[in-house]
C-alpha positions in Angstrom: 88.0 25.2 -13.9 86.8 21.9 -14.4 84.7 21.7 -10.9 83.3 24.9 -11.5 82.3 23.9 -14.8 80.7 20.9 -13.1 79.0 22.7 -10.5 77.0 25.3 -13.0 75.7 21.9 -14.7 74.3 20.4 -11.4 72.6 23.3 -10.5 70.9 23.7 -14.4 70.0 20.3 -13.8 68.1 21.2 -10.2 66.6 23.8 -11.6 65.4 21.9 -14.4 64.2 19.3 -12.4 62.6 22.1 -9.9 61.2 23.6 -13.0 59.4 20.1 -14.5 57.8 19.4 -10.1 56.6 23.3 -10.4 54.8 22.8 -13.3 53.2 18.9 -13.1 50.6 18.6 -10.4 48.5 15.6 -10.0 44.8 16.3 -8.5 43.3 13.7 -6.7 39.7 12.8 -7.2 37.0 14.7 -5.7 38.8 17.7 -6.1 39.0 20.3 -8.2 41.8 23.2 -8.1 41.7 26.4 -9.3 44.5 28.2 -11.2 45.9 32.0 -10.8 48.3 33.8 -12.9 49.5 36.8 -10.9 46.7 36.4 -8.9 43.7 36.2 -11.0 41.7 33.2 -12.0 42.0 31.5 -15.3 41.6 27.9 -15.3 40.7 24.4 -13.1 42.4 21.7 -13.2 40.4 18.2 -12.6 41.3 15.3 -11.3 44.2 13.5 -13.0 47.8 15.1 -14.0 47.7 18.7 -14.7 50.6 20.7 -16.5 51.5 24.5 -15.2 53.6 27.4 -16.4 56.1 27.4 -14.0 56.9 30.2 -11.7 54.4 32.3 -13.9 50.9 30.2 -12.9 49.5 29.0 -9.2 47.4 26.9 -7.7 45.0 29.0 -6.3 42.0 27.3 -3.9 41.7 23.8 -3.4 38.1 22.3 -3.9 35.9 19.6 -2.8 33.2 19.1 -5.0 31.9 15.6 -3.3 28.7 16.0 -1.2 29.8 17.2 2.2 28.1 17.3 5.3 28.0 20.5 7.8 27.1 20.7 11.4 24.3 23.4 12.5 25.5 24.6 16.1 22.9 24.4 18.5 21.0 27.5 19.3 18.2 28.5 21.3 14.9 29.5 18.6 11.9 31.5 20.4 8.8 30.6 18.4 5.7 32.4 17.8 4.1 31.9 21.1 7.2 33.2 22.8 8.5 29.8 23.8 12.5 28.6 23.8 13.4 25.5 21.6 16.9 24.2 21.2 17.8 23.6 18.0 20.6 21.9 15.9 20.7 20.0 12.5 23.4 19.0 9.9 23.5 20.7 5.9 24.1 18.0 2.7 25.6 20.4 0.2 28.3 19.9 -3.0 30.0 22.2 -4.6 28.9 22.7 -8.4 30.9 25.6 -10.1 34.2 25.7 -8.1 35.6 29.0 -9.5 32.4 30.9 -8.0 32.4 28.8 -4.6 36.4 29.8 -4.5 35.7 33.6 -5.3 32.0 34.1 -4.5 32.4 33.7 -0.9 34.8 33.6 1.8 34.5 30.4 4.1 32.1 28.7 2.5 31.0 26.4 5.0 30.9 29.2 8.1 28.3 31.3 5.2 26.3 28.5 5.0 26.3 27.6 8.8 25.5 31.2 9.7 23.0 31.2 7.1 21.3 28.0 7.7 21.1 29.5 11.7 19.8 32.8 10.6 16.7 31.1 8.6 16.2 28.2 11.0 15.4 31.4 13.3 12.8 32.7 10.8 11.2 29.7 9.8 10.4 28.6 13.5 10.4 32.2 14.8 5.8 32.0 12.5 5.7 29.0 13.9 3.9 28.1 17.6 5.5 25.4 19.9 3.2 22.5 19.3 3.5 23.2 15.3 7.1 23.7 15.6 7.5 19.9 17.3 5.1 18.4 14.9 6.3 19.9 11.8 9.6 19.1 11.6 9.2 17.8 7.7 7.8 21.5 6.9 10.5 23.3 8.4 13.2 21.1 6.7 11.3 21.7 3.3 11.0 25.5 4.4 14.7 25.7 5.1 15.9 23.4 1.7 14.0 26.1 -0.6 15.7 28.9 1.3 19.4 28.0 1.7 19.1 26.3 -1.8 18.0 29.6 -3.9 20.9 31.4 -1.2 23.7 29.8 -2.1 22.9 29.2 -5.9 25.3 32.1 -6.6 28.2 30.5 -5.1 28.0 27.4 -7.3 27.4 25.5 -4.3 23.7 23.0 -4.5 22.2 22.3 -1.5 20.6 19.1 -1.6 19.1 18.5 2.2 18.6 20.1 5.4 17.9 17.8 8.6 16.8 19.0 12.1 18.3 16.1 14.3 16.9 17.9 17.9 13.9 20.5 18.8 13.7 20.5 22.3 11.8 22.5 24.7 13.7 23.5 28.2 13.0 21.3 31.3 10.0 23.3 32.6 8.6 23.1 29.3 8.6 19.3 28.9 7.0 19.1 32.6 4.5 21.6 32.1 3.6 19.6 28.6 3.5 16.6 30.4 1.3 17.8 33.0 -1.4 19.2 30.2 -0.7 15.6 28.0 -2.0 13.7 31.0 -4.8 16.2 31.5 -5.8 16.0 28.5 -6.1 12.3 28.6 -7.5 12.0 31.8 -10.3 14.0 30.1 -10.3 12.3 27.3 -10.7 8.9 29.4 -13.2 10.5 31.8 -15.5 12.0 28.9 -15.7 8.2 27.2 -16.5 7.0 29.8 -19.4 9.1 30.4 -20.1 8.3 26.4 -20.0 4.7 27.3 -22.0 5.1 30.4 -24.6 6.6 28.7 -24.9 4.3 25.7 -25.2 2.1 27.8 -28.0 3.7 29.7 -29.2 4.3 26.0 -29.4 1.0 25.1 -31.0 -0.5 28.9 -33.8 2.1 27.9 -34.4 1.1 24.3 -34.6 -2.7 25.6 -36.9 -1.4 28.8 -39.4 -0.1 26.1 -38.9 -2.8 23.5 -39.8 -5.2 26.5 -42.3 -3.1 27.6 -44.4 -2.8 24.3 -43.7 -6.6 23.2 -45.1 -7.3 26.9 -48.3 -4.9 26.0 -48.5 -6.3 22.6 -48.8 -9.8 24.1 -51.1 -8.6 26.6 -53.2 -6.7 23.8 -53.2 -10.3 21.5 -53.9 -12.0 24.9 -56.8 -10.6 25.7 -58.3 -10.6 22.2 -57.7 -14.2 22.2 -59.6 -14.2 25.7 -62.1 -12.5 24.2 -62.6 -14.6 21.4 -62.7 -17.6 23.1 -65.2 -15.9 25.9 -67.3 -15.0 22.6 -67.4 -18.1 21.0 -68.1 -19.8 24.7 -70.7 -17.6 24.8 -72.1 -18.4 21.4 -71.8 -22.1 22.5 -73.5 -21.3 25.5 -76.2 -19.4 23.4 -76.6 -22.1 20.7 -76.9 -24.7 23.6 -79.5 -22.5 25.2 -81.2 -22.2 21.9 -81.3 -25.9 21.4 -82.6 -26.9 25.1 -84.8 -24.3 24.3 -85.9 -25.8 20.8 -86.0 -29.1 22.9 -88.0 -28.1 25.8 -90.5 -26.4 23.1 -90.9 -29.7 21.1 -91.0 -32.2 23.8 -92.4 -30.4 26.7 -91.5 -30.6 30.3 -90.4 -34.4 30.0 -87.9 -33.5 27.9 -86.9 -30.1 30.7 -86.5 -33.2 33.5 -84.7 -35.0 31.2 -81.7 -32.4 30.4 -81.7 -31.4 34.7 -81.5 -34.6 35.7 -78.5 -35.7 33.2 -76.3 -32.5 34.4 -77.5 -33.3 38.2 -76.3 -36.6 37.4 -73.5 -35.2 35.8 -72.4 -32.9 38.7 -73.0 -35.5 41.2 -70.9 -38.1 39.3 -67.5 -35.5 39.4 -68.1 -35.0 43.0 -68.1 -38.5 43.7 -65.1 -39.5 41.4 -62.5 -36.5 43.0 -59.5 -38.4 44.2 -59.5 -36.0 47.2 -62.3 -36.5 48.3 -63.3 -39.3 51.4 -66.8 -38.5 52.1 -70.0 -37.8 49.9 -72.6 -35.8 51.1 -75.8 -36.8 49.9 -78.3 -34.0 49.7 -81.4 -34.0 51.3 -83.5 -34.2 47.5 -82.2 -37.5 47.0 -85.3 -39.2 46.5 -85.9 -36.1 44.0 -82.6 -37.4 42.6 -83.4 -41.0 41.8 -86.5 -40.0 40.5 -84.9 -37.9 38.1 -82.5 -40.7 37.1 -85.3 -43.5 37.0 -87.2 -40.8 34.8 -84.2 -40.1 32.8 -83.7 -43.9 32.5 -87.4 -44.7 31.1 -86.9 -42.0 28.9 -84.0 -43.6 27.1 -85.8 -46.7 27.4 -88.7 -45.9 25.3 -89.0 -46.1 21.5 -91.6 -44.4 19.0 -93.2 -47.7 19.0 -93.9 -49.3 22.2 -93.0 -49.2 26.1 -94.7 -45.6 28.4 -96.2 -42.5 26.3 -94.0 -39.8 26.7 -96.0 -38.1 29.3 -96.4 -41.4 32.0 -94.7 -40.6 35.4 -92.3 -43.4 36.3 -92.5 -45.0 39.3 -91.3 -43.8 42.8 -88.2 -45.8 43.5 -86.7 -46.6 46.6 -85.8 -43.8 49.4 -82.5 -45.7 49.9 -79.0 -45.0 48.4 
């Protein structure tokens, strides 16, 4: 009587103690769990310990609500101009309202990978190849605004959407790579030709800038020239005038006089050239040493004494 008496007591007391583990639960953090009473929703229980009705309420879905990171699987994209990218990328989302991302929606993260695949495909599908490789900024920004204003009715918040590879098939790449050195080539070969005739540019500009400095000196040159022939001449004219003024004042005396000091004169630089070795002495040189004996009575005579002005010196010597 006595051990079945002690028997009912040990199994109150497991089912007590059964009863008390049933009913505490203890949520760690980062989590948030969802309670059901006969199946429905009716409260969460944060982090921390938690105290149930036993055998009456449930823990229904278990929640993480820390930012969580989700793999795109590669796919193949056609864009606009009909050309086949591979793409993949990765999804930063967290979990906001956890009793609509545990009833909302079934598998969260396989909705949001589908959906992030299906709008990846209609973002790039208005794009052409070369805007899809250099935009890669615009179609994250595209595909942020899209899955975040998606998923806002499953409590879920989707903070970033990264592309990590956009790549054209092998053909592609060569075909890109053969139009990229083209292109460069072409680019290369029409600076040159820029260069080549900037240069020719600038050879002409100095050609004609030579050119007219060279005519402009030419131009001053010859004005100079001028000048100077002018003003020789004027010499020329005013030393005409004055052996004129001369001739007319002291008659033909004074005529010998000016002859026989440029004969004199002439003769003199003939004689004292360095080069030369033998003087020829004209046949008139009797003519000439009268016009030097002439020349010399003239300088000799004063207002006062000594020949009149018209006397004819006399005949000197026929030697030299």
């Amino acid at each position: 009587m006595q051990l079945g008496f002690g028997l009912i007591w040990v199994l109150v007391l497991v089912l007590v103690v059964a009863t008390l583990f049933a009913g505490a639960k203890s949520v760690p953090q980062g989590q948030v769990w969802t309670v059901e009473r006969f199946g429905a929703f009716t409260r969460l229980l944060n982090p921390g310990l938690n105290f149930l009705i036993p055998f009456i309420d449930r823990i229904g879905r278990k929640l993480n609500v820390q930012e969580q990171v989700l793999d795109i699987p590669e796919q193949s994209v056609i864009t606009r101009d009909n050309a086949t990218v591979a793409v993949d990328g990765v999804i930063y989302y967290r979990v906001l309202e956890a009793e609509k991302a545990a009833y909302q929606v079934t598998f969260l993260p396989q909705a949001l990978s589908t959906l992030a695949m299906t709008n990846i495909r209609s973002v790039i599908g208005e794009l052409e190849l070369d805007a899809t490789l250099s935009s890669r900024e615009r179609i994250n920004t595209a595909l942020l605004i899209t899955l975040d204003g998606a998923t806002a009715p499953w409590g879920v918040k989707v903070s970033r959407v990264e592309l990590r590879r956009i790549e054209p098939p092998e053909n592609l790449i060569r075909a890109m790579n053969l139009q990229m050195t083209a292109e460069r080539e072409r680019r290369a070969t029409v600076m040159k030709a820029e260069g080549e005739r900037e240069a020719a540019v600038k050879l002409a500009e100095g050609n004609k800038a030579s050119l007219i400095l060279s005519a402009e000196g030419r131009q001053e040159a010859a004005q100079r020239d001028a000048m100077a022939r002018e003003r020789l001449a004027q010499a020329e004219a005013t030393a005409t005038r004055l052996v004129a003024q001369a001739v007319a004042e002291g008659g033909e005396t004074a005529l010998r006089y000016f002859i026989s000091d440029r004969y004199v004169q002439a003769f003199h630089a003939i004689a004292a050239s360095p080069n030369s070795r033998l003087v020829i002495v004209p046949m008139e040189a009797s003519a000439l040493a009268g016009g030097i004996t002439q020349a010399l009575s003239l300088l000799q005579a004063t207002p006062g004494g000594g020949r009149p002005t018209g006397s004819v010196p006399a005949t000197p010597p026929r030697g030299v």
